[in-house]
BAVOVO-642434 format. One record per residue (C-alpha): residue in one letter; x, y, z. Coordinates in steps of 0.25 Angstrom, whole numbers. Layout:
<fimars>
balo  px  py  pz
A  X  Y  Z;
...
</fimars>
This chain:
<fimars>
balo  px  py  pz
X  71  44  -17;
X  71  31  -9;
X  83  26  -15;
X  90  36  -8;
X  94  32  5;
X  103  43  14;
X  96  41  27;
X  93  27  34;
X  81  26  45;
X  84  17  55;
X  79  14  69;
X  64  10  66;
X  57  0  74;
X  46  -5  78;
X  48  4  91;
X  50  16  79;
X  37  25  83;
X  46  35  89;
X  51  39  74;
X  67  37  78;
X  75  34  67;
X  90  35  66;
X  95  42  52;
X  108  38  49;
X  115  43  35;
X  117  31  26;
X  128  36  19;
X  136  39  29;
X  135  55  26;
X  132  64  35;
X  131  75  26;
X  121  65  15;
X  108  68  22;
X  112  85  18;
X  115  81  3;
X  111  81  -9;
X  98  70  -9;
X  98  72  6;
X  82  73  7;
X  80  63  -2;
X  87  55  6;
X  80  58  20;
X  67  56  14;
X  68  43  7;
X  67  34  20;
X  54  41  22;
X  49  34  8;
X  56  22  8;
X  49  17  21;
X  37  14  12;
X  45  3  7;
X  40  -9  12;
X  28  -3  19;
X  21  -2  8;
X  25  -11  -2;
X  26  -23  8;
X  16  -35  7;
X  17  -37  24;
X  18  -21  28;
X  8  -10  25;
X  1  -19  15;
X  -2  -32  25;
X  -8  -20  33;
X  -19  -11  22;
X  -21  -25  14;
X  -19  -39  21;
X  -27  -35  33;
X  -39  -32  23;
X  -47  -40  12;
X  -38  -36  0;
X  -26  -44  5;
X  -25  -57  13;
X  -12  -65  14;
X  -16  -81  17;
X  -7  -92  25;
X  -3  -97  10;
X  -3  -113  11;
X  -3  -113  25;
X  12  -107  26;
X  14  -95  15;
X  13  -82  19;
X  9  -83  34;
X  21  -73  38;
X  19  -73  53;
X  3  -73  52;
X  5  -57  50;
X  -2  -58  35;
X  -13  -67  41;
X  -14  -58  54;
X  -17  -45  45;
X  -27  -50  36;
X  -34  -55  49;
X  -33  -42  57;
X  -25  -51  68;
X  -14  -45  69;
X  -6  -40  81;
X  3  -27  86;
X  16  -37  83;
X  10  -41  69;
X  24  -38  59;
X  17  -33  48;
X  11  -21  57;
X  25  -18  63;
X  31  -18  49;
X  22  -7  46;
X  23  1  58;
X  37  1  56;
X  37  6  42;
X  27  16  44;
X  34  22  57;
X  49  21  49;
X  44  30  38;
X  36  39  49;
X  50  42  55;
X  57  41  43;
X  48  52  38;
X  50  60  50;
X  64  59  50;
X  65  63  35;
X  57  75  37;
X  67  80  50;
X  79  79  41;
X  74  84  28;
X  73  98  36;
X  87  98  40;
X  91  97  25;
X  93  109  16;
X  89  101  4;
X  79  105  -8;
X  70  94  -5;
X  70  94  9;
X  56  100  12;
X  49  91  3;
X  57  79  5;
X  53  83  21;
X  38  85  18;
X  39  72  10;
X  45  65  24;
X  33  71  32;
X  22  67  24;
X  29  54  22;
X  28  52  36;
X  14  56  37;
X  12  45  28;
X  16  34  34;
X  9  39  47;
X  -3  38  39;
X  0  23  36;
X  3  21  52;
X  -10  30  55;
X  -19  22  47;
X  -13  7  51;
X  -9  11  64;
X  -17  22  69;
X  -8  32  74;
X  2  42  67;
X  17  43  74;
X  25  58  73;
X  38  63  76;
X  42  76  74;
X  53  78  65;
X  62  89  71;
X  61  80  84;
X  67  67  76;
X  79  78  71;
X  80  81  87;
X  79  66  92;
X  69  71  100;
X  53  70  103;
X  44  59  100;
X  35  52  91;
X  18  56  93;
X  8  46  89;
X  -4  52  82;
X  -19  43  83;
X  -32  46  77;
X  -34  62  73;
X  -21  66  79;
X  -13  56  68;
X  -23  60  56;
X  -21  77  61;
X  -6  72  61;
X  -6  66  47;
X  -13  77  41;
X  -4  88  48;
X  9  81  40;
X  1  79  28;
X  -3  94  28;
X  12  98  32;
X  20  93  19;
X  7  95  10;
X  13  108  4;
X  28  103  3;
X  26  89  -4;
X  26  89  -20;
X  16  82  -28;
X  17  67  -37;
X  19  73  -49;
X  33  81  -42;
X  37  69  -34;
X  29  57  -36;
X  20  47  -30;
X  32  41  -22;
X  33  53  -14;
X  23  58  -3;
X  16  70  -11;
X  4  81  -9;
X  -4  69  -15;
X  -1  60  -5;
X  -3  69  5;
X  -17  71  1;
X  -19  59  -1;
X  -15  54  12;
X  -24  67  19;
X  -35  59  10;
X  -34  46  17;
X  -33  53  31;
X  -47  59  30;
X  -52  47  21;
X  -48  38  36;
X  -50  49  46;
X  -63  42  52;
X  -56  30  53;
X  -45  33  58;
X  -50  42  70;
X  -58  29  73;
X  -53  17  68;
X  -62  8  74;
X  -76  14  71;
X  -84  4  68;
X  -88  14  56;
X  -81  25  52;
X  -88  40  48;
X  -80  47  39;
X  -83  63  40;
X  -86  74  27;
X  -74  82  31;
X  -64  69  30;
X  -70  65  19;
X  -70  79  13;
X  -55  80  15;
X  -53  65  10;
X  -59  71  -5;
X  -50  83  -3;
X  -36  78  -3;
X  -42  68  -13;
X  -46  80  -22;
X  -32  85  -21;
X  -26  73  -24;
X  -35  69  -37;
X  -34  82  -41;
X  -20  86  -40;
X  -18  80  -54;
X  -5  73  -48;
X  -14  59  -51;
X  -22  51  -59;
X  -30  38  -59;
X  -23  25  -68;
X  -33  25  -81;
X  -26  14  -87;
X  -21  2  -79;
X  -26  0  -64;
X  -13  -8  -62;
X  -4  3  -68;
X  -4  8  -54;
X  4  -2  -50;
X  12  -5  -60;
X  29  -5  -60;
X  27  10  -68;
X  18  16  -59;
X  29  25  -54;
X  20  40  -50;
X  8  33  -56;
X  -4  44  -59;
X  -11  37  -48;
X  -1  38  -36;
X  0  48  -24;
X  10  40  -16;
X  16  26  -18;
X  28  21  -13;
X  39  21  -24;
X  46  8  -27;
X  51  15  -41;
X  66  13  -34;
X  66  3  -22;
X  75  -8  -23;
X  69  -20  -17;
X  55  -16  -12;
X  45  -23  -19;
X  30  -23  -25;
X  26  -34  -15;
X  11  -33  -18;
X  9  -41  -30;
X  20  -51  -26;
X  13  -53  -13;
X  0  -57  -19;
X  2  -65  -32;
X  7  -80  -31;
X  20  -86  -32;
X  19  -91  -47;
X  15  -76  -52;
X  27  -70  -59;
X  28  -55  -59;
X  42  -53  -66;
X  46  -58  -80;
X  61  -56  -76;
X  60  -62  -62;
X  55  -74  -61;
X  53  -74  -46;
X  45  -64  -46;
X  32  -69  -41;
X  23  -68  -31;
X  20  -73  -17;
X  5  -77  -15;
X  4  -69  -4;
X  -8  -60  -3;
X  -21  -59  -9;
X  -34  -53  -8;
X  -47  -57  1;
X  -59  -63  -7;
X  -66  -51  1;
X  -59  -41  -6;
X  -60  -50  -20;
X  -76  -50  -19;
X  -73  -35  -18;
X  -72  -36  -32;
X  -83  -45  -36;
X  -89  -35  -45;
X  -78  -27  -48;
X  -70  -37  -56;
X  -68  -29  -69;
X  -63  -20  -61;
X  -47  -14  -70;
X  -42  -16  -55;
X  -46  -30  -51;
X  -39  -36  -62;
X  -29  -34  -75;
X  -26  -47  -83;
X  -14  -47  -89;
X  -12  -63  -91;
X  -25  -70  -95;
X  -28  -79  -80;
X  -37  -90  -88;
X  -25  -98  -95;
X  -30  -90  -108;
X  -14  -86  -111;
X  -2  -95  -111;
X  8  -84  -114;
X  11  -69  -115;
X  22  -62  -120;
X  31  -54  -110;
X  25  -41  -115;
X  10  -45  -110;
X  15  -54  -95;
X  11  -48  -82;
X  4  -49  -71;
X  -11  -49  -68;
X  -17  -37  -60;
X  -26  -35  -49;
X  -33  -45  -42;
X  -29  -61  -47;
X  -39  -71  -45;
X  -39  -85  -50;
X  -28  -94  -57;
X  -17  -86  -62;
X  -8  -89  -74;
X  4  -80  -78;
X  21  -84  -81;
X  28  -94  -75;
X  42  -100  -73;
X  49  -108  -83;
X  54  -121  -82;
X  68  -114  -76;
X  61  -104  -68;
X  71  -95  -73;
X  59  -85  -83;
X  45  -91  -87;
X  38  -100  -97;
X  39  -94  -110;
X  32  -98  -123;
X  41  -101  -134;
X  40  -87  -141;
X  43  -82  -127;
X  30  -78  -122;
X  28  -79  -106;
X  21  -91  -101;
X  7  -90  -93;
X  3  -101  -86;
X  -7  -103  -75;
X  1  -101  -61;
X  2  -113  -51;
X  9  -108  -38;
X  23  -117  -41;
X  29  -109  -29;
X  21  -116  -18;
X  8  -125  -21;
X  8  -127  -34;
X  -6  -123  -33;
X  -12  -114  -44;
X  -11  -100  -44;
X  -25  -99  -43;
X  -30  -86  -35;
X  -42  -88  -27;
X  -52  -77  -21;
X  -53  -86  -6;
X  -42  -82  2;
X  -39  -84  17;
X  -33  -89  29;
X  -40  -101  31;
X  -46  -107  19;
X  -38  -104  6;
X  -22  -103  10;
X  -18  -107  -3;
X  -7  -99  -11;
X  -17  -95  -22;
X  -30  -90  -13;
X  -32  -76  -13;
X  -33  -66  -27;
X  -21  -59  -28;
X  -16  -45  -30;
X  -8  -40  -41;
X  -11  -25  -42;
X  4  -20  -41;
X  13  -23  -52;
X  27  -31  -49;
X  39  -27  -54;
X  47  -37  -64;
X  59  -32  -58;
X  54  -39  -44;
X  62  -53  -42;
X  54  -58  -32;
X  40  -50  -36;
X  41  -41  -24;
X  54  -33  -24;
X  59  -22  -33;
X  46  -14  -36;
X  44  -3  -44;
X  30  -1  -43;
X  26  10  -34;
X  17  6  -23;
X  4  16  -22;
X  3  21  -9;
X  -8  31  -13;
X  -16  32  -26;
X  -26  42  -34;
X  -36  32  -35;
X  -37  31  -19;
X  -39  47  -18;
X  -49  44  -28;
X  -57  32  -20;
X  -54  40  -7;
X  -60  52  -13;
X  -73  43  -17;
X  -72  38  -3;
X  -74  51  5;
X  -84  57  -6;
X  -94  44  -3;
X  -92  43  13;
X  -98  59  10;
X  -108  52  3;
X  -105  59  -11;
X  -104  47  -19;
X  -106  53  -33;
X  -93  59  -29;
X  -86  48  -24;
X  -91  40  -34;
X  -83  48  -46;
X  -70  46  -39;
X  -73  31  -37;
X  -75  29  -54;
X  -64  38  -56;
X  -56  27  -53;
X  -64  18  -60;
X  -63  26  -73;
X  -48  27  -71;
X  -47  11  -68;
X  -56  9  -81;
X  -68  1  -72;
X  -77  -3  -79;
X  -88  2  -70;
X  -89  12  -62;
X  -97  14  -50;
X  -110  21  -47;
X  -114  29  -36;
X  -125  18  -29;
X  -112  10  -31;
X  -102  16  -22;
X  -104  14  -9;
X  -92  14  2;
X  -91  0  -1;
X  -89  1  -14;
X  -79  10  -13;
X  -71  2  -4;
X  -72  -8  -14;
X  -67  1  -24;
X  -55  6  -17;
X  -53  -9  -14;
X  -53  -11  -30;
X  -43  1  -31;
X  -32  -1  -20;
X  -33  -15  -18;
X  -19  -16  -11;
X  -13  -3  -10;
X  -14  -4  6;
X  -25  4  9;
X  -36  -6  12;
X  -37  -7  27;
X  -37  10  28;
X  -50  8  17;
X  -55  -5  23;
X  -55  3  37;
X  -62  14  33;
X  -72  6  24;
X  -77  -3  37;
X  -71  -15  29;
X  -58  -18  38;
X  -67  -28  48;
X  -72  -36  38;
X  -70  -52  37;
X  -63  -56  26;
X  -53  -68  21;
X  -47  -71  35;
X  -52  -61  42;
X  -61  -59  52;
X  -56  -50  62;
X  -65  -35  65;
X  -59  -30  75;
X  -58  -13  71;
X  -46  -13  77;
X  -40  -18  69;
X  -41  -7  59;
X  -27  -1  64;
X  -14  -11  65;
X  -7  -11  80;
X  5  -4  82;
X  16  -16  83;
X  19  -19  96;
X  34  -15  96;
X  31  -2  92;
X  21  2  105;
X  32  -6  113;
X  43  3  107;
X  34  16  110;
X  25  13  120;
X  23  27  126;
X  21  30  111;
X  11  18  106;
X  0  13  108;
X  -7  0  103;
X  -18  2  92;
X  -26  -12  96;
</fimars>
């Protein structure tokens, strides 16, 4: 569907709260947008402004990760990776209302907010087969990325529909209550009309995204109608709610937990995965990129057997709070997979048996390297690949030598900091973050799982709770599963820490866990209010009669 571009959306700007866009017909074609493949064509701008949003290293995910302990990106040497201070500011909490990072975002999320409503104010206009569902898709699309903004932001930004047809009326801001009775009230209106993942898979907003998304509203309800408490009271009747959409969900039988390979998630064929609800779908995107990985590994770790520049970017890496997260969790399937021996044991592997390590990468690292031409790599003389121990030829020649100490001041070299490598790369990729095929999870089964488990202990039913908890550990073949004295709230932040460990949901679980204050690597800054980002600066001077400043 996103490859199918009729209608282009223009006009959006930082000063874009007041959801104008101009459509123009690409084609030139005045009678395209009543043809054949019409809706298809509205719709697809709606999906396509996940692009980049969520599969960027400095957009929504500089946002949910780098300014919390799973992810820290360091002044490299002095000069590498410093980009204007932005990634520095984030991990510190001192950033600003003109900081790029937060106007990127802003800007993306309020596009596909107008997009969405634009799309759902032409598709009644059409008398095409698809048009209601392909509507209902626009709106809840748009209630979606409302969510995003409500949770970064704090407020939710509406226009109706039949007013952007007229030209006429204009865009409400929705805070607190309002923006959560907003949010449901969409959610509730397409319910009925969307399909489910097995009619039109995970790529497309469906009733189990809805419910999932209902989920995450009552599961952040008391933080979001007071987001500066200094603790945070979640009440039975939210929580009660919280296990219902996640009952609907679990038992739809539209889903299942990965039994087999953690990392199978996140793989290049994880195309409608039996784990995903919603993810954005890279299946057919140009030039879009699985950014992740390249952004953590280091300079001289090769992902591609056909593209030799394929590499990483030492970039960024985890905290050594979030590593000691793990002290006693090491044997954990999701903390790491071996693939190539790291202790200089094998010298070569045949084609058939190279790739990449998993999870979390600590220590010296070893794997393929360039030959003499730098034109394929070292092979042995029956054509097996080389494995050598990595030395960082691109910049210091220092050793590829991952450490656990990681910061701003102290340990600025281009190996400091464990790495990530949870998300597979495509060996299509020529620079190690463009032309992915994997699909990016947005929303997972074994979240509603540990959401479930969250809600069933803040009732204080921790037997409960506790079930949902080793359901995933069954299903991730742990080697231990909990017992009740040992699931406590902190455990099971840990625990979703061990599960979504970089899929952009640590600051919303960080905030409502009391963690988001603490100190760590760099860190220092408590302030609460920082807990929501500030609306860019242009934007309130674009709106000012709309806007008004969070901080």
């Amino acid at each position: 569907m996103k490859k199918i571009l009729f209608v282009m959306l223009l006009g959006l700007t930082f000063g874009c709260t007041d959801l104008k866009e101009e459509v123009l017909d690409e084609a030139l074609n005045t009678n395209l947008l009543q043809g054949p493949g019409a809706a298809g064509g509205i719709l697809a701008p709606v999906y396509a402004r996940m692009n980049g949003l969520f599969n960027g290293h400095e957009d929504y995910f500089l946002l949910q990760e780098v300014s919390t302990d799973e992810a820290i990106v360091p002044f490299r040497g002095g000069t590498d990776w410093y980009n204007g201070g932005v990634l520095i500011e984030m991990h510190q909490h001192t950033w600003s209302s003109n900081h790029t990072s937060l106007a990127n975002v802003w800007n993306q999320l309020t596009q596909g907010i107008a997009r969405a409503g634009i799309a759902e104010s032409t598709l009644k206009t059409l008398n095409d087969p698809n048009a209601t569902l392909y509507g209902a898709e626009a709106r809840a699309m748009g209630a979606f990325y409302n969510y995003v903004l409500f949770d970064a932001f704090g407020l939710c930004l509406y226009r109706d529909p039949a007013s952007i047809s007229a030209g006429t009326g204009e865009s409400q801001v929705f805070r607190g209550q309002e923006a959560i009775d907003f949010l449901l009230r969409e959610l509730d209106a397409v319910e009925n009309t969307l399909q489910t993942k097995s009619q039109v898979g995970a790529g497309r907003f469906t009733k189990g995204a809805v419910w999932a998304l209902k989920a995450k509203i009552y599961l952040n309800k008391a933080v979001y109608l007071n987001r500066t408490a200094s603790t945070f009271t979640f009440p039975a009747d939210d929580m009660n709610r919280t296990i219902e959409f996640c009952d609907r969900i679990i038992s739809s039988n539209q889903y299942a937990l990965e039994t087999t390979d953690y990392f199978r998630i996140f793989n290049l064929d994880n195309h409608n995965h039996p784990e995903h609800i919603f993810v954005l779908d890279q299946r057919d995107d140009a030039n879009n990129g699985g950014r992740f990985t390249w952004f953590a590994l280091a300079r001289n770790h090769h992902f591609s057997l056909i593209n030799p520049q394929s590499v990483g970017t030492d970039g960024g890496s985890i905290t050594p709070e979030f590593w000691n997260t793990w002290q006693n969790n090491r044997n954990d399937p999701r903390f790491y997979k071996e693939v190539i021996p790291q202790d200089g044991s094998v010298t070569s592997v045949p084609e058939s048996r190279w790739g990449l390590n998993r999870g979390l990468l600590q220590g010296q690292q070893y794997g393929i390297v360039l030959n003499s031409a730098g034109n394929g790599f070292k092979r042995t003389a029956n054509g097996e690949l080389v494995i050598e121990k990595l030395f960082n030829r691109a910049r210091t020649g220092e050793a590829v030598d991952f450490s656990v100490a990681v910061d701003f001041d102290r340990n600025s070299g281009h190996s400091n900091g464990v790495r990530v490598s949870k998300y597979e790369v495509d060996p299509r990729a020529t620079n190690g973050r463009n032309y992915s095929r994997v699909d990016q999870p947005l929303i997972r089964l074994a979240d509603i799982y540990l959401m479930r488990a969250e809600a069933k202990l803040r009732k204080g039913d921790v037997a409960a709770a506790l079930e949902d908890v080793n359901a995933v550990r069954r299903a991730r073949k742990h080697p231990k599963l909990l017992a009740a004295n040992e699931l406590t709230l902190d455990a099971l932040f840990n625990e979703r820490g061990y599960e979504l460990y970089w899929e952009m949901v640590r600051r919303t679980d960080m905030i409502r866990f009391g963690k988001y204050e603490d100190t760590r690597a760099s860190k220092t800054d408590k302030d609460p209010k920082r807990r929501l980002f500030p609306i860019p600066q242009p934007a309130i001077d674009a709106n000012p009669r709309l806007l008004t400043q969070n901080q």
